[in-house]
C-alpha positions in Angstrom: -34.7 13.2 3.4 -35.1 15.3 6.8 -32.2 14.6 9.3 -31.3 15.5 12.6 -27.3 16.9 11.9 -24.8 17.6 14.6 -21.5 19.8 13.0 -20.6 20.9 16.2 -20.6 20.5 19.6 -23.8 21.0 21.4 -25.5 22.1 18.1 -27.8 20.4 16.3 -30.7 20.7 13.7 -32.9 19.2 11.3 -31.2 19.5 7.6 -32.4 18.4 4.3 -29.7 15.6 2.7 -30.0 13.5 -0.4 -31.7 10.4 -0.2 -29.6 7.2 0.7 -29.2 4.1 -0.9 -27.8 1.0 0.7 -24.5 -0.8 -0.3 -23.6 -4.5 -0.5 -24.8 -5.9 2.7 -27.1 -3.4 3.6 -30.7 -2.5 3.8 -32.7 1.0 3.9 -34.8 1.2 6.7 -37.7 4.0 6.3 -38.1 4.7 10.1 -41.3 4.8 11.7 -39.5 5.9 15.8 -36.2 6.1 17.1 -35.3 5.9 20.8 -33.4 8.9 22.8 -30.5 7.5 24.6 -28.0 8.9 27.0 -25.2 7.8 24.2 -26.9 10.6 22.1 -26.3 13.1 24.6 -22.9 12.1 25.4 -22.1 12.8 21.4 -23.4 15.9 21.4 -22.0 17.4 23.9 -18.6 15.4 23.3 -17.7 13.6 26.1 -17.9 10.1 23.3 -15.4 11.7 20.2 -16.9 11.1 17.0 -16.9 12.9 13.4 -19.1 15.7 12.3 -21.2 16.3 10.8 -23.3 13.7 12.0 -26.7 12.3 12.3 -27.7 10.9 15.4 -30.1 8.7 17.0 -29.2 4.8 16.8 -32.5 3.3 18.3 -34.6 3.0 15.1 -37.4 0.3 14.2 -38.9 0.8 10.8 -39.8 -1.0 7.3 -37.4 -2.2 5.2 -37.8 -0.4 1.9 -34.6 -1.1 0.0 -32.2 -3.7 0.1 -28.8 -3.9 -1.0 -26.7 -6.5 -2.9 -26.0 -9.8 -1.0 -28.6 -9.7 1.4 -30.5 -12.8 1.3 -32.2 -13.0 5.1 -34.3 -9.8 4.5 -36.6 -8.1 2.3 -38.5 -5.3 1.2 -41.7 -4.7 3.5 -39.6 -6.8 6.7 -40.4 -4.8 9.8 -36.7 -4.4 11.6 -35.0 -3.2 14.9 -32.0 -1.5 14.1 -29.4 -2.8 16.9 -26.0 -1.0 17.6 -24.2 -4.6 17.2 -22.8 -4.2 14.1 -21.2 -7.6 13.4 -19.2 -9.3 10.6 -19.7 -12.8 11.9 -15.9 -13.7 11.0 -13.7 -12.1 13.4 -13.1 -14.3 16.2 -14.9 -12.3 18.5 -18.1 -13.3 16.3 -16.5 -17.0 15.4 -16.9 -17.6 19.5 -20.5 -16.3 19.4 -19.5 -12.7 21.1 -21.1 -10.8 18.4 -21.3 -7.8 20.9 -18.0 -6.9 20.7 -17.1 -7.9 16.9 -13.7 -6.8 16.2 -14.5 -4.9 13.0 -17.5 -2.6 14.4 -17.2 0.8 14.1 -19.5 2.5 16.8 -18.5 6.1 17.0 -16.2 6.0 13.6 -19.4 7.8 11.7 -18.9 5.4 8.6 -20.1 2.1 7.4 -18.5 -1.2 8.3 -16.7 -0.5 4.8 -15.4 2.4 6.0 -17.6 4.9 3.9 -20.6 7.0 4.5 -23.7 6.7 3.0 -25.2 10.3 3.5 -24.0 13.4 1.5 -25.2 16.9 1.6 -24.5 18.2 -2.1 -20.8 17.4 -2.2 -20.3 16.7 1.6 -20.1 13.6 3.4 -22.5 13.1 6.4 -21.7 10.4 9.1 -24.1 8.4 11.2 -23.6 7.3 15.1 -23.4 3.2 15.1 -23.6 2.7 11.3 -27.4 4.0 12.0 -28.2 7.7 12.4 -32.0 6.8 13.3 -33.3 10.6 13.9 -34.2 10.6 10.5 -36.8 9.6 7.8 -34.6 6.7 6.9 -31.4 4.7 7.5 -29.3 2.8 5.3 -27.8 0.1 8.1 -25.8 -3.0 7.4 -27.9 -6.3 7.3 -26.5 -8.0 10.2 -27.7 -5.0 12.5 -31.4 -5.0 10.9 -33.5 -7.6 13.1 -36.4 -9.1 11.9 -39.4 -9.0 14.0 -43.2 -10.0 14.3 -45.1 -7.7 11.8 -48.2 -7.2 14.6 -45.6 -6.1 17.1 -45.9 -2.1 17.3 -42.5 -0.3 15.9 -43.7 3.1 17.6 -43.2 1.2 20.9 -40.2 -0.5 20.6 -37.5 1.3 19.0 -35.4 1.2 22.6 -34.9 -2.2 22.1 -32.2 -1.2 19.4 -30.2 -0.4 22.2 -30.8 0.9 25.8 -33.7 -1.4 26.3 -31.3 -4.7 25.3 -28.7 -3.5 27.0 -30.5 -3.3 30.2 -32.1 -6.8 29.9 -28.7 -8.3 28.4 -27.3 -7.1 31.5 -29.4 -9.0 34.1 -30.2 -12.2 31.5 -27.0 -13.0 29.7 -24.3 -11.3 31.1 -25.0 -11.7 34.8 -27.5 -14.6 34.7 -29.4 -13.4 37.4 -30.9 -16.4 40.0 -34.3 -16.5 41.5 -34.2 -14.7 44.6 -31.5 -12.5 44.7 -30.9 -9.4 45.5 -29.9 -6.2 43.0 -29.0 -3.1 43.1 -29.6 -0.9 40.0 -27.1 2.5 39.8 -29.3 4.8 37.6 -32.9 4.5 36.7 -33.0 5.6 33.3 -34.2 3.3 30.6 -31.4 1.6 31.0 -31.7 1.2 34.7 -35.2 0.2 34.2 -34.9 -2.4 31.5 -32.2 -3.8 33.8 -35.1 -4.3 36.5 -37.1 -5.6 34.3 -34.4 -7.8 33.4 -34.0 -9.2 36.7 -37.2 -9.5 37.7 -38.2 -11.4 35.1 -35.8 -13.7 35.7 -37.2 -13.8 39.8 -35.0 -11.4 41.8 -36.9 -10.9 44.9 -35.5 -7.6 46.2 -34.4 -5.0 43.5 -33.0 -1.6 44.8 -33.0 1.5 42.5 -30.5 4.1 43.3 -30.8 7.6 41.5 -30.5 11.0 42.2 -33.4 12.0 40.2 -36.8 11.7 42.8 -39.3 11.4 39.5 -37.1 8.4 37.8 -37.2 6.6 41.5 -40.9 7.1 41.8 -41.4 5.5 38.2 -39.5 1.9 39.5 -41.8 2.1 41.7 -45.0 2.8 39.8 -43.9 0.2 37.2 -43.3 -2.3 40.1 -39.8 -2.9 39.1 -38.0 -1.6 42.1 -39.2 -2.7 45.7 -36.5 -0.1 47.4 -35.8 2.7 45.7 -32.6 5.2 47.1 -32.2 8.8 46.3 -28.7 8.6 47.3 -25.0 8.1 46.1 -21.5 7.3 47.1 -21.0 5.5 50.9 -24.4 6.9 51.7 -25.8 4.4 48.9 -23.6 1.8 50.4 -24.4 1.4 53.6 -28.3 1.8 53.0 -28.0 -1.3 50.8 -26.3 -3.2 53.6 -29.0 -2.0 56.2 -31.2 -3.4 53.0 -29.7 -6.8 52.7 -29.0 -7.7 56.3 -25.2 -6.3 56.5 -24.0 -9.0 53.4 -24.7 -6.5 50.6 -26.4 -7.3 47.1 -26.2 -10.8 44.8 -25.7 -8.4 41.9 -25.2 -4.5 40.8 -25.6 -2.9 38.0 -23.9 0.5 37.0 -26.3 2.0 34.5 -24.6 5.5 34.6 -20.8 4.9 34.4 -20.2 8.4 35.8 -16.8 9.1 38.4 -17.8 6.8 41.7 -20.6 5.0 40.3 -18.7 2.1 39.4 -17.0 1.7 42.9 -20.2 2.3 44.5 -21.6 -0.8 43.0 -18.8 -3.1 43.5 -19.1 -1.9 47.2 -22.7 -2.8 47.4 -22.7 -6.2 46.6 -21.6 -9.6 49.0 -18.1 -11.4 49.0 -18.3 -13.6 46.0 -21.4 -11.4 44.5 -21.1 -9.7 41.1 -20.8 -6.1 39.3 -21.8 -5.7 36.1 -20.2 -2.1 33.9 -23.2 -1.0 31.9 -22.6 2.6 31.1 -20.1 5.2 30.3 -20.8 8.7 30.2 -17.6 10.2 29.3 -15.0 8.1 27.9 -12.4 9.5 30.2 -14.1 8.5 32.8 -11.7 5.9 35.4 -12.2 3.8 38.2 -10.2 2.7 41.2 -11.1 -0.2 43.4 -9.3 -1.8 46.5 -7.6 -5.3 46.2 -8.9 -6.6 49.2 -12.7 -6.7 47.8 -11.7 -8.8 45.0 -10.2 -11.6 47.5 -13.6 -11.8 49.2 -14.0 -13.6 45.8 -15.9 -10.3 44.4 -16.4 -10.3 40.9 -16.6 -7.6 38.3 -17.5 -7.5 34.5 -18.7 -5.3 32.0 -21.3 -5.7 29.0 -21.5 -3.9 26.0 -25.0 -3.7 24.2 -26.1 -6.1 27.0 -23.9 -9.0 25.9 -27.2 -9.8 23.4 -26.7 -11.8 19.9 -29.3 -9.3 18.0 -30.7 -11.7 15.5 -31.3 -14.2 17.9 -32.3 -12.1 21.3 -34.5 -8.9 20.2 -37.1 -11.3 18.6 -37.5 -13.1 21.9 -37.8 -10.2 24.0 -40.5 -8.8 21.4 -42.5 -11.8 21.7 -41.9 -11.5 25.8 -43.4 -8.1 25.3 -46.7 -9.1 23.1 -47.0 -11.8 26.4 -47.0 -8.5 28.7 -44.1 -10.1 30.6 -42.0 -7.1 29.6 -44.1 -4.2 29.7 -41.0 -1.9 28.0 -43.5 0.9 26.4 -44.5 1.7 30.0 -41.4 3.2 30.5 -41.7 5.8 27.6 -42.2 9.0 29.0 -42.0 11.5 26.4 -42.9 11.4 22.5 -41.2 13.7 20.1 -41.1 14.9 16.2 -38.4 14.9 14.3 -38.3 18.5 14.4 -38.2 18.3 18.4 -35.0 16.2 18.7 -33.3 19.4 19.7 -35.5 19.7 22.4 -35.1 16.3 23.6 -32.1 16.1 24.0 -32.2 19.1 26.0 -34.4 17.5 28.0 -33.3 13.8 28.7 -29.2 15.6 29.4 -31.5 17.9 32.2 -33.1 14.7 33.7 -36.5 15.9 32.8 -37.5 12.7 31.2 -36.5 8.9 31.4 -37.3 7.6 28.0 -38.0 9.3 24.9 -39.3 8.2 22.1 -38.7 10.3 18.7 -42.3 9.2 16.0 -41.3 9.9 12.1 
């Protein structure tokens, strides 16, 4: 099969490896699109350490074709969203329902949840980003991380939901909650940032402010109707124009959908005494924040949410059948369409800020 392989960093290109076949617990997936995600990026360029070679891509939505031993919930011909929550449902992480952040995931490791690869080129072992590797023809991915979904709901269109697009809806429905008519703030406007919007809107935030320094990714909140301010600002600047926004208190709610140096601050800044900051994204793993005491005894609170907080089997069919109700109009967002032979290119262009979601067709 065709692969997009990373084996060092910043480089990248499409390779030929040997077919893959699934182990106990798994399925393979042929792929049929595979979002473009920041985390991607971030691999490739390594700011977020993991082994190489390496296929990435871990937004993929395809057909099951093969499945392995032990897997009783899926089959061949299931249509599937590959999520990035890999997990074993007997840690106790899982046991309390946290699936998110399952004790035995392995994330950037490059292996399987067995601690093995399933790619090889001749005698080399290839590793995968999030037990997935998705910008490719197919993925072998463990069972609990394949979701089943409507067969009439259109895999070309929803391969984000694997995980940017969950993670920003996660963000504003589980995590945070969000209560008809607050106020948000939004730190990024990505796909991340957007879903997040959506997120919150949907669940009736009146007034949602977008913050990014990227003029085109403001104008599209705006466009999509998901933003009803929009900021092309950062630091205290951003600050005090959501206080002149919100009538001096601040915002109910941000989100940091960046995770760069400041942007976290910045957000816990925006919002009210007793409102709430939700950690969405990291950008480089050495990345720290500092914040002063005095905020936190006005009662603010802070959090963080990885993969949106979402229990995959459970979560990505509901927000597929919100979709097919156009009450979550996520393929709006797509900006850009790919071949698997353009990945390079892609990436190129979602690290410049040239596009907000991509979407990579196999």
């Amino acid at each position: 099969m065709r692969a997009a392989v990373s084996r060092g960093v910043g480089e990248i290109a499409i390779e030929e490896l040997a077919d893959p076949r699934p182990g106990t617990g798994e399925v393979k997936v042929r792929l049929v699109s595979s979002g473009i995600c920041h985390t991607d990026v971030s691999v490739l360029e390594g700011h977020l350490p993991s082994p190489r070679p390496i296929v990435l891509g871990h937004e993929g939505a395809g057909i099951v074709e093969e499945v392995g031993a032990g897997v009783e919930d899926l089959a061949v011909g299931d249509h599937v969203i590959c999520s990035i929550i890999t997990s074993c449902h007997s840690c106790p992480p899982c046991l309390r329902g946290e699936v998110a952040i399952c004790e035995r995931a392995v994330a950037f490791a490059g292996t399987m949840l067995d601690g093995t690869t399933r790619l090889r080129r001749a005698d080399e072992d290839v590793h995968v980003l999030f037990c997935q590797g998705s910008f490719a023809e197919y993925a072998v991915v463990p069972a609990s991380a394949a979701v089943k979904i409507r067969e009439d709901a259109p895999l070309d269109k929803l391969a984000g939901l694997g995980c940017g697009w969950s993670t920003g809806l996660g963000a504003a429905i589980i995590r945070a909650e969000v209560r008809p008519g607050s106020s948000v703030v939004v730190i990024g406007a990505g796909g991340v940032g957007l879903a997040t919007m959506m997120g919150a809107r949907a669940l009736g935030a009146t007034t949602v402010i977008a913050i990014d320094i990227a003029e085109h990714k403001l104008a599209r909140a705006l466009q999509l109707g998901l933003a009803t301010h929009t900021l092309a600002a950062s630091g205290s600047e951003a600050v005090e124009a959501v206080r002149d926004l919100t009538g001096g208190r601040g915002a109910d709610y941000a989100f940091d959908a960046v995770g760069a140096s400041g942007t976290l601050e910045s957000a816990l800044q925006s919002i009210r005494p007793g409102g709430l900051a939700v950690a969405i994204g990291v950008m480089d793993a050495s990345v720290t924040a500092t914040f002063d005491l005095f905020g936190f005894l006005m009662q603010k609170r802070l959090t963080g949410t990885y993969a949106g907080s979402i229990v995959p089997g459970r979560d990505i069919p509901v927000f597929v059948d919100l979709y097919m109700q156009g009450k979550l109009p996520l393929d709006d967002v797509i900006d850009a369409r790919y071949s698997l032979d353009e990945v390079p290119k892609a990436l190129g262009q979602l690290a410049a800020n040239e596009i907000t979601k991509g979407v990579v067709l196999l």
